[in-house]
C-alpha positions as CSV (number, residue, x, y, z in Angstrom):
1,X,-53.1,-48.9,-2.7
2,X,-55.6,-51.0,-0.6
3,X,-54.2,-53.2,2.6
4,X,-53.3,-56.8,0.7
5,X,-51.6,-54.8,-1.4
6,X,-49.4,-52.8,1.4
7,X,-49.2,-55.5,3.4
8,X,-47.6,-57.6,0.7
9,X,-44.6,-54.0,0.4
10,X,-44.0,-54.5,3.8
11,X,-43.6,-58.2,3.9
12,X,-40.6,-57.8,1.7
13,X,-39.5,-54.7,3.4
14,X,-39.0,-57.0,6.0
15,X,-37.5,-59.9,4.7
16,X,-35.2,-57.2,3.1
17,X,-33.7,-55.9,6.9
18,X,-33.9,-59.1,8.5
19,X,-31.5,-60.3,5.6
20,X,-30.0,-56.8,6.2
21,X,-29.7,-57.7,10.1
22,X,-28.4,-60.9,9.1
23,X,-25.5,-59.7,7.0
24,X,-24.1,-57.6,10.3
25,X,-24.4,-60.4,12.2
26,X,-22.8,-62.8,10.3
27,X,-20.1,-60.3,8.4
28,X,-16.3,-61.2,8.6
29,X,-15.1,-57.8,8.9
30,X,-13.3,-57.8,12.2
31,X,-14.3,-54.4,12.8
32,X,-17.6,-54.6,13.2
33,X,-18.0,-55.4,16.9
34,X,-21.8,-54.8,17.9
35,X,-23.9,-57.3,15.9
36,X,-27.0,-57.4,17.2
37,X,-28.6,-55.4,15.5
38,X,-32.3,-55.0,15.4
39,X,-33.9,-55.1,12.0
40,X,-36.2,-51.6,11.3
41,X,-38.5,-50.9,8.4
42,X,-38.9,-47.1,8.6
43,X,-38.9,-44.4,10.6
44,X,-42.6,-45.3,12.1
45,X,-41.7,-48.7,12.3
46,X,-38.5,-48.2,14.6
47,X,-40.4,-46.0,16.9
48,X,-43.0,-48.4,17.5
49,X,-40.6,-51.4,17.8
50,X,-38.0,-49.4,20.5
51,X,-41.3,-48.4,22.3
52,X,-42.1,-51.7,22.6
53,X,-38.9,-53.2,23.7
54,X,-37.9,-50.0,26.1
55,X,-41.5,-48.4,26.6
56,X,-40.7,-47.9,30.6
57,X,-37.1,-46.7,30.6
58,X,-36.7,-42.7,29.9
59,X,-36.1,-41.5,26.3
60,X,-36.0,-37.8,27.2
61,X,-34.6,-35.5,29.6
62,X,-36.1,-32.0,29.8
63,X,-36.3,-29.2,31.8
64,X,-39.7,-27.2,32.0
65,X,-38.2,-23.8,32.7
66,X,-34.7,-22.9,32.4
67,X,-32.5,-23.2,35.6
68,X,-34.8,-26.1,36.7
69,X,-33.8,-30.5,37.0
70,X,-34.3,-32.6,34.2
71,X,-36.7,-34.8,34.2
72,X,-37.7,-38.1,32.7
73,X,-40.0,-38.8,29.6
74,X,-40.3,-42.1,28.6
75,X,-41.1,-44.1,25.6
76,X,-44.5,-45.1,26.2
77,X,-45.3,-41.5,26.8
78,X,-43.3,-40.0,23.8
79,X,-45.7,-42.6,21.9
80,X,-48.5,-41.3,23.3
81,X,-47.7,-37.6,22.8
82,X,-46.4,-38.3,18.9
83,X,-50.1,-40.3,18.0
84,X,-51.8,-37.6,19.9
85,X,-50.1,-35.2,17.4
86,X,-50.5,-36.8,14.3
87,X,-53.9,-37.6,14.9
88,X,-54.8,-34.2,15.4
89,X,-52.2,-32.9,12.0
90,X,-54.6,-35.4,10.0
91,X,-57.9,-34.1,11.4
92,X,-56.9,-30.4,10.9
93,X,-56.0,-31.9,7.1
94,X,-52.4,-32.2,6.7
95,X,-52.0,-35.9,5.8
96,X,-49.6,-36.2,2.6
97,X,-48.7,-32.7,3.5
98,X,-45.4,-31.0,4.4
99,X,-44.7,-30.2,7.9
100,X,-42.2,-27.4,8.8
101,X,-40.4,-27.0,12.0
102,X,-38.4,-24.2,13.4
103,X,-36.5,-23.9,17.2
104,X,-34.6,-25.1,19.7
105,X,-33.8,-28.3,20.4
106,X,-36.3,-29.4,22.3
107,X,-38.9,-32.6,23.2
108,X,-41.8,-30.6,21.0
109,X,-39.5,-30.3,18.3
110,X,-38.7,-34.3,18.2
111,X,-42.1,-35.3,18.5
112,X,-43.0,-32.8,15.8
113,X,-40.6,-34.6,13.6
114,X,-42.1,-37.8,14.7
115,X,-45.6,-37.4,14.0
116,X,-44.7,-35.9,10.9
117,X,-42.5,-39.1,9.2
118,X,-44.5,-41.3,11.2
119,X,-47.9,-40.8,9.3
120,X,-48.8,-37.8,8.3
121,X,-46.8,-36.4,5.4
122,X,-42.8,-35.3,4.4
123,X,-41.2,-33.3,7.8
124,X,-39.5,-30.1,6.4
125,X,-36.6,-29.1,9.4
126,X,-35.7,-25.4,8.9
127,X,-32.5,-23.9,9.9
128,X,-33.1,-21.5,12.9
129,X,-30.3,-19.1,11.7
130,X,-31.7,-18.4,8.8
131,X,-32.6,-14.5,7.6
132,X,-36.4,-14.0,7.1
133,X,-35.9,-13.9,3.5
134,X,-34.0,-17.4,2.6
135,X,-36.2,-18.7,5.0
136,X,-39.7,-17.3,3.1
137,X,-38.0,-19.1,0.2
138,X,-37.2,-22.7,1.6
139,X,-41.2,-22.8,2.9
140,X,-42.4,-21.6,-0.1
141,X,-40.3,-23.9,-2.6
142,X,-41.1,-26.7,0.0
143,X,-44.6,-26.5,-0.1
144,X,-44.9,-26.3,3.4
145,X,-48.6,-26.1,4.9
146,X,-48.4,-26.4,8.4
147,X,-44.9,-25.3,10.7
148,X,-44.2,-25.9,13.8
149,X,-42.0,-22.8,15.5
150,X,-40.7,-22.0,19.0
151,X,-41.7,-18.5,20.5
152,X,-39.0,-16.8,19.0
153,X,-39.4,-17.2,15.9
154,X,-43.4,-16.4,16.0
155,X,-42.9,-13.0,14.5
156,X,-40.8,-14.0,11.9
157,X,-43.5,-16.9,10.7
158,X,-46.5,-14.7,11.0
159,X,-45.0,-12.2,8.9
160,X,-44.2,-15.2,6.2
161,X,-47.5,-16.5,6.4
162,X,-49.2,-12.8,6.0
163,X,-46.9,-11.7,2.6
164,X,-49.1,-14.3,1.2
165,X,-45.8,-16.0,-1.1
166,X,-46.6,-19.7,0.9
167,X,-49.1,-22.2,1.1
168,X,-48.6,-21.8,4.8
169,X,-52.1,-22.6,6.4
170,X,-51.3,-23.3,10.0
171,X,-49.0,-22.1,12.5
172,X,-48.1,-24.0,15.9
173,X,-46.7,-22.5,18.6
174,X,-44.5,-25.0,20.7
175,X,-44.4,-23.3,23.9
176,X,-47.5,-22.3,23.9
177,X,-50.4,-23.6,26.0
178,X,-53.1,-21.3,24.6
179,X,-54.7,-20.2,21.1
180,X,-53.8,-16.9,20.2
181,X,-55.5,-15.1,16.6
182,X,-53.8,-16.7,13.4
183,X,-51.2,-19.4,15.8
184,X,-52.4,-22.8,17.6
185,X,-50.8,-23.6,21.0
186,X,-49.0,-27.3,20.7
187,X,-51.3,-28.4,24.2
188,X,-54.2,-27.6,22.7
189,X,-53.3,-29.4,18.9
190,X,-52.6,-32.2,21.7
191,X,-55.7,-32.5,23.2
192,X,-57.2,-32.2,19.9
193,X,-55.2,-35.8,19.1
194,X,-55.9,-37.1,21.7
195,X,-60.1,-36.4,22.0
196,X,-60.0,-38.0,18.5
197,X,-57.6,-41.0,19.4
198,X,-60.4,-41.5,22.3
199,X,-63.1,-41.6,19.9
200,X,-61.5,-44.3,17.7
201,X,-59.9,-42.5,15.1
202,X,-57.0,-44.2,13.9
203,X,-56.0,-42.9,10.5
204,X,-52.6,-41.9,12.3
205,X,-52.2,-45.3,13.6
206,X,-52.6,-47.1,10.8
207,X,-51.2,-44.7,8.1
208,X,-48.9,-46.1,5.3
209,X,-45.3,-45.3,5.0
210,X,-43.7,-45.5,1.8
211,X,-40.1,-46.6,2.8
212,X,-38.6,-45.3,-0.7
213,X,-40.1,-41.4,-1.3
214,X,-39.0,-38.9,0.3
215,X,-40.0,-38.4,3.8
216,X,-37.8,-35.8,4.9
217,X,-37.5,-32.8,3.0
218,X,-33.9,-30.8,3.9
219,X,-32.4,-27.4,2.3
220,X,-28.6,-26.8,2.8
221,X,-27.1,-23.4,3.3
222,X,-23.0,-23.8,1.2
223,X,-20.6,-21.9,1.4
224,X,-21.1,-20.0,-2.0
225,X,-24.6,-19.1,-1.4
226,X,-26.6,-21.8,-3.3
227,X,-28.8,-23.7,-1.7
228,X,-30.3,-27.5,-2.6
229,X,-33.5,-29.2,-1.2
230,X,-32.1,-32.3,-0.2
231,X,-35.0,-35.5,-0.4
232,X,-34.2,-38.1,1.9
233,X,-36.6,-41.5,2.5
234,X,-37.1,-43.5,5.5
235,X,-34.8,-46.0,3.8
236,X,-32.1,-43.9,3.7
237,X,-32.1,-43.1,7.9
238,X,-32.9,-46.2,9.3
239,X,-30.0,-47.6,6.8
240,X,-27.6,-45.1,8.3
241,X,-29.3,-46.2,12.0
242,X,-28.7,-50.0,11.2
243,X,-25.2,-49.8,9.9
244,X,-23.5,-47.0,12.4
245,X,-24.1,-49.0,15.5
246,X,-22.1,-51.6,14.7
247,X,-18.8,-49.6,14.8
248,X,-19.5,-48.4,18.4
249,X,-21.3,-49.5,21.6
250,X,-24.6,-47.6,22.2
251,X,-27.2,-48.8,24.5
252,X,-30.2,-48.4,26.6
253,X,-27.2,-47.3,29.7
254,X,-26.6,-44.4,27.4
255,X,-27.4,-40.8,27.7
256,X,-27.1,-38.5,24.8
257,X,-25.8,-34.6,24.8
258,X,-27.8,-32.7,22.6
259,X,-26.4,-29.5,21.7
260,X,-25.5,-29.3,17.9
261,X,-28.5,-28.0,15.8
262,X,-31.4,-30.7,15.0
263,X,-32.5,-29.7,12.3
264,X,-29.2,-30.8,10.7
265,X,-28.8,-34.4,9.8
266,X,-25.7,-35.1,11.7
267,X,-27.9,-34.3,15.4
268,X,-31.1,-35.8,13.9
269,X,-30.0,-39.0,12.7
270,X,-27.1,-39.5,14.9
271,X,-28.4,-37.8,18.2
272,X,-32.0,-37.9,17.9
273,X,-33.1,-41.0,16.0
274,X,-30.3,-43.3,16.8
275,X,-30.2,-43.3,20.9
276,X,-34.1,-43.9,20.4
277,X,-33.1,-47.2,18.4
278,X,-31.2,-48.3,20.6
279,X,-33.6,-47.5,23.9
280,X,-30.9,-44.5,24.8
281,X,-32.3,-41.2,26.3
282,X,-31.1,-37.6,25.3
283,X,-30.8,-34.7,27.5
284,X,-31.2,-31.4,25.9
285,X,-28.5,-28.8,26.6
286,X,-30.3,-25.0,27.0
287,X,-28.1,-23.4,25.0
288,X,-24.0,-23.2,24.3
289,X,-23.6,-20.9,27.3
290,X,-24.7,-23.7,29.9
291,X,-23.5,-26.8,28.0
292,X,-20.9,-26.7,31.0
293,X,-23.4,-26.9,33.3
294,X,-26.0,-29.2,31.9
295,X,-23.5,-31.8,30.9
296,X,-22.9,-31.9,35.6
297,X,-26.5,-32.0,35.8
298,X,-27.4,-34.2,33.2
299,X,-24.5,-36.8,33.6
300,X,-24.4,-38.1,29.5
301,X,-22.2,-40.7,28.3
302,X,-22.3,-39.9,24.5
303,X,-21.8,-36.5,23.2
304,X,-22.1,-35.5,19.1
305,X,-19.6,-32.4,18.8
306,X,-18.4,-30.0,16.2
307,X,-14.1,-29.0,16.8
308,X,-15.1,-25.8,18.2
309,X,-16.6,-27.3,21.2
310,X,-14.7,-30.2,22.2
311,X,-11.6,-27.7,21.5
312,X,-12.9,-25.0,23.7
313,X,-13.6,-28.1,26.7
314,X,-9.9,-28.7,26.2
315,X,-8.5,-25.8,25.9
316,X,-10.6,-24.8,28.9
317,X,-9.0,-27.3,30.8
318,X,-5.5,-26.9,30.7
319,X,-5.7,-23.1,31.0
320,X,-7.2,-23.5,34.6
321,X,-4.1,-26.2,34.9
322,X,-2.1,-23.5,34.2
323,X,-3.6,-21.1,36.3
324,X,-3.6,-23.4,39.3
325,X,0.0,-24.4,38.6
326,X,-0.9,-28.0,38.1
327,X,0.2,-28.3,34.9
328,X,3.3,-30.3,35.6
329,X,1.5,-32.6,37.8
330,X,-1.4,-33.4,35.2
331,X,0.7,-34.1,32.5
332,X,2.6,-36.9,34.4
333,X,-0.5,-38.2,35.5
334,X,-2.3,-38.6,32.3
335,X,1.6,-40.0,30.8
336,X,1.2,-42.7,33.6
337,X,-2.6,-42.9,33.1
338,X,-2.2,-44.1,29.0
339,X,-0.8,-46.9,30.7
340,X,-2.6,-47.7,33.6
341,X,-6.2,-47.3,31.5
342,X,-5.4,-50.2,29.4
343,X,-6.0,-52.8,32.7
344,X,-9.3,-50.2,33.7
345,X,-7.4,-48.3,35.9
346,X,-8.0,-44.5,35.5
347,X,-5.4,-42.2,36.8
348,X,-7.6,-38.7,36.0
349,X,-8.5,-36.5,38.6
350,X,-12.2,-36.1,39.3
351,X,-11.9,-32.7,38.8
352,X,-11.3,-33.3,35.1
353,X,-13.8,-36.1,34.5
354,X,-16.6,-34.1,36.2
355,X,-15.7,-31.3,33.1
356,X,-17.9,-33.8,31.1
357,X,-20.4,-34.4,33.8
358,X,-18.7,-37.4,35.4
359,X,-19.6,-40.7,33.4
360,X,-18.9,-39.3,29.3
361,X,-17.5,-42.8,27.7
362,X,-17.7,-41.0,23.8
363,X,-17.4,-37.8,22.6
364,X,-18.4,-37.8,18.4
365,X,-16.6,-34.9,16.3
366,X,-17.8,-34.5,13.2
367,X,-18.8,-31.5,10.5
368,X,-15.1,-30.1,9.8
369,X,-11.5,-31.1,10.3
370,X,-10.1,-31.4,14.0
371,X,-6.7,-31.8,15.4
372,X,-5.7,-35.0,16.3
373,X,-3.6,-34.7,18.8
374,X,-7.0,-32.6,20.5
375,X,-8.6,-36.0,20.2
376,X,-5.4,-37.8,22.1
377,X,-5.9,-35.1,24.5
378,X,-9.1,-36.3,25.2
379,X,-8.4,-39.9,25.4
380,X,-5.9,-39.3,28.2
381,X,-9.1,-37.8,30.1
382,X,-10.4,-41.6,29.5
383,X,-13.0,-41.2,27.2
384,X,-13.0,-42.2,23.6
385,X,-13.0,-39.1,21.5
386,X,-13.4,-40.1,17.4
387,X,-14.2,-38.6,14.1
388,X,-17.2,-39.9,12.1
389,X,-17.9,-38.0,8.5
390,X,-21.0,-37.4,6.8
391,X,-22.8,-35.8,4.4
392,X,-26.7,-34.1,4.3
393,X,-27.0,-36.5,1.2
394,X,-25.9,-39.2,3.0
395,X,-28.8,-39.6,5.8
396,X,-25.6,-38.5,6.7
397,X,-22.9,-41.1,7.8
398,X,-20.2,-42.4,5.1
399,X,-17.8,-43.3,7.8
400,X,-17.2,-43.7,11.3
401,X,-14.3,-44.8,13.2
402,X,-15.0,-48.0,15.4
403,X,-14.5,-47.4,19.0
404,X,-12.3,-50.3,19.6
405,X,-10.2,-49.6,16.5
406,X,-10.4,-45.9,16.4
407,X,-7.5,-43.4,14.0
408,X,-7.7,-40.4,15.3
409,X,-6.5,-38.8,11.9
410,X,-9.3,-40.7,10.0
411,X,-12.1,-39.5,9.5
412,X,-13.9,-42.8,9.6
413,X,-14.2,-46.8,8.5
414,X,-17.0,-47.5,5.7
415,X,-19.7,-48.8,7.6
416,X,-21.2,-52.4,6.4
417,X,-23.2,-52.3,3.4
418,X,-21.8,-49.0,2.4
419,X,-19.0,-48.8,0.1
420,X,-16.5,-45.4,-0.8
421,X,-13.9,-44.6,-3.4
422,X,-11.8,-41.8,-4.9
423,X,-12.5,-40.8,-8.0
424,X,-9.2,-40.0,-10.2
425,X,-6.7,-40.0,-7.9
426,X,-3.4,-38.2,-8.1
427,X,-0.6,-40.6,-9.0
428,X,1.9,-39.6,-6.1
429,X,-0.7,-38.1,-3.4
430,X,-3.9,-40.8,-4.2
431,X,-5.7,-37.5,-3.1
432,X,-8.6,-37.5,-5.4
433,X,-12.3,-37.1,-5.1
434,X,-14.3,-38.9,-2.8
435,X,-17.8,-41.2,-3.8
436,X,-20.0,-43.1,-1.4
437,X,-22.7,-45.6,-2.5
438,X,-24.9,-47.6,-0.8
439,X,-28.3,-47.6,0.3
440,X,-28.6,-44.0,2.6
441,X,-27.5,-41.7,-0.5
442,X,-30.3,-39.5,-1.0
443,X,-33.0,-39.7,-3.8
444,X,-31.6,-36.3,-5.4
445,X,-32.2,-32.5,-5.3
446,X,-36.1,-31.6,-5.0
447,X,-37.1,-30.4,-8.3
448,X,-33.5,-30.1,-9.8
449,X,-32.6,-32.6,-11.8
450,X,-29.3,-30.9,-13.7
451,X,-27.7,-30.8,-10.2
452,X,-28.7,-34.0,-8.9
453,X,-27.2,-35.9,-12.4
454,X,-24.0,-33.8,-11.5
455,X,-23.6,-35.3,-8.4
456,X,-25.1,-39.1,-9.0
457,X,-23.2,-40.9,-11.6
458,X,-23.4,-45.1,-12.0
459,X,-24.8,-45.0,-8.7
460,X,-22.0,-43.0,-7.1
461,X,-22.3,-40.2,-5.2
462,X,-19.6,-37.5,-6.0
463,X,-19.1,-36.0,-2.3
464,X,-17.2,-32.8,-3.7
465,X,-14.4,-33.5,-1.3
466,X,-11.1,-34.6,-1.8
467,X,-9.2,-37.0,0.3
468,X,-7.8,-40.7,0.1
469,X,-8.0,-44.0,1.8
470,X,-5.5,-46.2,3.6
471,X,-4.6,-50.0,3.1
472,X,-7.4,-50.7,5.8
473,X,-10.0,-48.7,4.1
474,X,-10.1,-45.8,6.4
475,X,-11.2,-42.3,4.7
476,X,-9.0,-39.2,5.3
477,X,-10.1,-35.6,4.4
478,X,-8.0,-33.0,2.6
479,X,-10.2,-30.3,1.9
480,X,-13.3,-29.6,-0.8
481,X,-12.8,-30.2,-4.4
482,X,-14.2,-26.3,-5.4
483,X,-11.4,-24.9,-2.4
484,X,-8.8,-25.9,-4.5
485,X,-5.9,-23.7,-5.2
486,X,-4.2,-24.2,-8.9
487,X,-1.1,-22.6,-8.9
488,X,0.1,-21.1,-11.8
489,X,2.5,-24.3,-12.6
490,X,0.0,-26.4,-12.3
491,X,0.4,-27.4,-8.3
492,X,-3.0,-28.2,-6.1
493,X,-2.6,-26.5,-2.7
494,X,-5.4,-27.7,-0.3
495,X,-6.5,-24.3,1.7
496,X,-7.9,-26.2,4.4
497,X,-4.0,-28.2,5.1
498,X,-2.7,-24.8,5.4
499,X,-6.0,-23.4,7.6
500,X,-5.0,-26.5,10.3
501,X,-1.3,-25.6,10.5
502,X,-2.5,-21.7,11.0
503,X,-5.1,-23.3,13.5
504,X,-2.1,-24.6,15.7
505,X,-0.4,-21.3,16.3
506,X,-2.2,-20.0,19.6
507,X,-2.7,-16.9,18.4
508,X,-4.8,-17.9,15.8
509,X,-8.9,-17.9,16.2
510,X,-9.6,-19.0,12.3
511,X,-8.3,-18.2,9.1
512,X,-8.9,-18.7,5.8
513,X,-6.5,-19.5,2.8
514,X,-6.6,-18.2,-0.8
515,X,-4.8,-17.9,-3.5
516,X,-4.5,-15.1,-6.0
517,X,-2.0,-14.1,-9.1
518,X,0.7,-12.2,-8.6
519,X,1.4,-9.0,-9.8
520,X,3.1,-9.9,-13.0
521,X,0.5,-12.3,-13.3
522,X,3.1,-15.0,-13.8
523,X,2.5,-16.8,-10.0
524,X,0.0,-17.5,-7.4
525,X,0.3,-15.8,-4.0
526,X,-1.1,-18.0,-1.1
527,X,-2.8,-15.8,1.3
528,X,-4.6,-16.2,4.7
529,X,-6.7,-13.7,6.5
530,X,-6.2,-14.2,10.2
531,X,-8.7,-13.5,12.8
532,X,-6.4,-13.3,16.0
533,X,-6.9,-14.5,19.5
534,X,-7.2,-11.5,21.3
535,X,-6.4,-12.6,24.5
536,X,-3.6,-15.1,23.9
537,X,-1.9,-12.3,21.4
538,X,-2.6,-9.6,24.6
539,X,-0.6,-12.1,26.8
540,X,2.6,-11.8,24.1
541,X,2.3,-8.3,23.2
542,X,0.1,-6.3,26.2
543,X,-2.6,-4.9,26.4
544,X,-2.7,-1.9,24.1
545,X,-1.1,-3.9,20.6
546,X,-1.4,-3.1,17.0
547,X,-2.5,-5.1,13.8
548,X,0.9,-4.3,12.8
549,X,2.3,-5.9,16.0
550,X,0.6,-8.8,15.6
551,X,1.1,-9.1,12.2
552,X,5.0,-9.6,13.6
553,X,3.9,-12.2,15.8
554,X,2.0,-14.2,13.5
555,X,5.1,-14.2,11.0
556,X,7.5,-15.9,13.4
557,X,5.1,-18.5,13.2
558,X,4.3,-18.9,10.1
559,X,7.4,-18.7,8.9
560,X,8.5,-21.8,10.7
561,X,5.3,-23.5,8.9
562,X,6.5,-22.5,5.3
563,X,10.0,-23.7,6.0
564,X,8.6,-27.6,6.1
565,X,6.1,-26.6,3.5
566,X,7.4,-27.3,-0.5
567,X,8.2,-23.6,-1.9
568,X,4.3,-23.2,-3.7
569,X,2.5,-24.2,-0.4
570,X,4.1,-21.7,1.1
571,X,1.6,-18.5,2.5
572,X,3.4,-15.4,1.3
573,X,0.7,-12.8,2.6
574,X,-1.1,-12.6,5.6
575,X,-4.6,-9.9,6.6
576,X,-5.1,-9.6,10.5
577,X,-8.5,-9.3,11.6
578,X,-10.4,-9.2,14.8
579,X,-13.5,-9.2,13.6
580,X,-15.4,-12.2,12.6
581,X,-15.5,-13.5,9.3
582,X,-18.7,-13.9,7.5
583,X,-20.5,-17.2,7.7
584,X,-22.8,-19.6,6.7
585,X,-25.9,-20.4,9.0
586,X,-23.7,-23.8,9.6
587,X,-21.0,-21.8,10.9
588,X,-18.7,-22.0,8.3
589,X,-16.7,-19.2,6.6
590,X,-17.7,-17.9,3.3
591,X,-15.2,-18.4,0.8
592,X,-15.8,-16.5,-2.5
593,X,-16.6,-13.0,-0.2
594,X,-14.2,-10.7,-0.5
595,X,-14.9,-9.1,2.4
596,X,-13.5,-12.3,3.8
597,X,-10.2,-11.8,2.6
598,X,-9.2,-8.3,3.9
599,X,-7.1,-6.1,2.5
């Protein structure tokens, strides 16, 4: 392609998002409350825009070594770093290649992932969980040629690179300042970028982006073992990055919490890429442990959260209530408070606000089903707590729920230009399957074209999980089309209704529902393997309790679920474990293992 040609793509690339821009801005959907909304090309072309509009205010908070204050990086100088980079990628050979990276969250890994979608080749995130093995497999079936890795995983890639399986060529160590044998330090790849940026090399500079191939390369771990290569363009992001902020105020005040892996699409588009859109800054949490800690030092407003967290925050925070004997007194206070916050007075003691490190305004839950009366909870602290739902093929947001106009049952609103349906719904539930469309559905499974065509149908994108919609076009989750139980007279029973009732008891760390004939082989037995709160159940029971014991406790419970359950919902056998169930790398529980489901 030579420049008049390119230059004539991206002329209509543009005219394509400022008419995309202009449709926001001019949409009657009351809903949509943030309209100005800058219009973006690609990945590359955002970057350079928010640089130019925000260059001096900080995009990044780090810490150089652990225990140590965050400080600022801004955008000029994430620029700087990310065309030092990609210079130096290209003149070590790796333009059109595929880029791996492996770690932490972390600055080096962002502008890894920058230099890689911003002019060198496709950026290949790996999951950081992942056993030696699967891992070999995703590098070698994605062609990657160069990786990027944090210390910890330097074994691990070295011993990849040496079985000889890959076309791995280069390794780059990102906490590394100097060259050791076989592995190149990221400072020294650096000043490589930036000696040949010096001498006028500007093939990273002026690189061409193809807004509609893939760009982003990303495997998924399921639930039953198999795993996709997902191929996502720079088209499908910045469409999710235009269309999300429209639902809920983010802007260059903000300061993002990033603790949820980024090498999955729900932190990279939504955590990573988006507050650099909209001139935000993220702070990077060092690890589960401190998130406590770095969200007081840190001070964010925004904060992207799976349940487990933002249930642990809150469960946190009325035990120590409850401890201190200020139970009583809080709950009046946050009664008086849903009242008093809708003129901007808020009622909640510092104490509780400082939890979140004093100025959080939204907390995001997304990635599996959440109680909403957790979310209340957390609105009576004052800050708006929401679902959004999303999927890898998806870039990943279908829906989101607008911060003005928020359900806390819903998973989300359809964002504009994106449109969802169910697929065959049931007459008397309208539970059926849920499709999305629009312009962020990915361009299909890399190299697998019989699963992609099972999935992308009339433009449709078959989500594999089953919900509905309400009058006012809000999305609600039921569970996943290949969890559900067919009873033997023909019933659905959705394990994952039954896994949030279980979830409520306080006994209850997780569970997982099943169902399975019954002797005679005339009926299906609902079943749940329990993995028990240790503590809580030590509270009811003592110290020294047995499986049998808790068993007992569990049923008093459960049996005042079944009785507002209809008679083939009902769980008729439970497994108590205190052991952990097996998982995926994304943290959820392996369904078809039978060690999974006990006895």
């Amino acid at each position: 392609m030579n420049h008049k040609e390119y230059e004539s793509i991206k002329a209509k690339e543009w005219e394509y998002a400022l008419q995309r821009a202009e449709g926001i801005k001019n949409s009657k959907d009351p809903l949509i409350l943030y309209r100005d909304i800058r219009p973006i090309i690609d990945i590359k072309h955002m970057f350079e825009t928010s640089v130019e509009a925000f260059g001096n205010n900080i995009a990044f908070y780090v810490k150089d070594k652990p225990g140590t204050p965050y400080r600022g990086i801004t955008y000029q100088e994430a620029k700087a770093d990310t065309d030092a980079l990609g210079t130096a990628l290209i003149e070590m050979g790796f333009q059109g290649k595929r880029i791996g990276i492996i770690g932490e969250n972390s600055y080096q890994w962002s502008i890894a992932y920058l230099a890689a979608t911003c002019g060198v080749g496709v950026v290949v995130p790996l999951d950081k969980e992942l056993p030696i093995n699967e891992l070999e497999q995703f590098i070698r079936d994605g062609e990657v040629e160069c990786i990027f890795f944090g210390k910890k995983f330097e074994a691990t890639i070295k011993e990849i690179k040496d079985r000889g399986n890959t076309k791995l060529s280069a390794l780059i160590n990102m906490e590394a300042d100097e060259d050791v044998e076989g592995v190149h330090a990221l400072t020294k790849v650096l000043d490589l970028g930036k000696q040949s940026l010096a001498a006028g090399d500007r093939r990273f500079l002026d690189a061409i982006i193809d807004r509609d191939s893939m760009g982003i390369l990303l495997f998924t771990s399921g639930t039953t073992g198999v795993s996709k290569g997902v191929m996502l363009s720079h088209g499908n992001i910045v469409e999710d990055l235009m269309a999300s902020p429209t639902l809920l105020k983010v802007s260059p005040d903000d300061i993002f919490f990033s603790v949820l892996p980024i090498h999955h699409t729900y932190e990279c588009t939504c955590g990573f890429l988006m507050p650099l859109f909209r001139g935000a800054a993220i702070a990077y949490c060092e690890g589960l442990k401190h998130i406590l800690k770095n969200l007081e030092e840190a001070k964010p407003t925004m904060f992207l959260c799976v349940p487990l967290i933002m249930e642990s925050i809150y469960k946190r925070i009325w035990s120590q209530a409850r401890k201190s004997g200020a139970e009583k007194k809080l709950k009046t206070v946050l009664k008086i408070n849903r009242v008093t916050k809708k003129i901007g007075v808020n009622l909640v003691p510092k104490k509780i606000t400082d939890v979140f490190g004093g100025r959080m305004r939204i907390m995001i839950c997304g990635g599996a089903a959440i109680d909403p009366a957790i979310l209340d909870g957390i609105c009576d602290f004052g800050i708006t707590c929401l679902q959004g739902y999303g999927l890898t093929e998806c870039a990943p947001i279908c829906a989101l729920n607008p911060d003005k106009a928020y359900k806390s049952s819903s998973a989300g609103y359809i964002p504009p230009g994106f449109d969802m349906k169910i697929d065959n719904p049931d007459p008397e539930t309208g539970i059926g399957e849920i499709c999305a469309k629009g312009p962020n559905i990915m361009l299909g499974y890399y190299k697998n074209e019989e699963a992609t065509n099972e999935v992308l149908k009339d433009g449709w994108f078959h989500t594999g999980d089953l919900g509905y919609m309400d009058a006012d076009r809000y999305v609600y989750i039921t569970g996943r089309k290949k969890n559900v139980i067919i009873t033997k007279n023909g019933k659905n029973v959705y394990p994952e209704e039954l896994e949030f009732n279980l979830g409520k008891i306080p006994y209850v760390a997780e569970s997982m529902v099943w169902g399975k004939d019954s002797e005679a082989g005339d009926d299906t037995v609902i079943c749940a393997s329990i993995k028990i709160d240790e503590e809580e159940v030590k509270q009811a029971l003592g110290e020294n309790f047995t499986d049998e014991q808790a068993k007992e406790l569990l049923w008093k419970e459960i049996d005042a679920i079944n009785e507002a359950q209809p008679f083939y919902k009902r769980i008729k056998k439970i497994d108590v474990r205190r052991t952990d169930f097996e998982k995926t790398t994304g943290k959820k529980i392996k369904r078809f293992v039978e060690a999974n489901k006990g006895q």
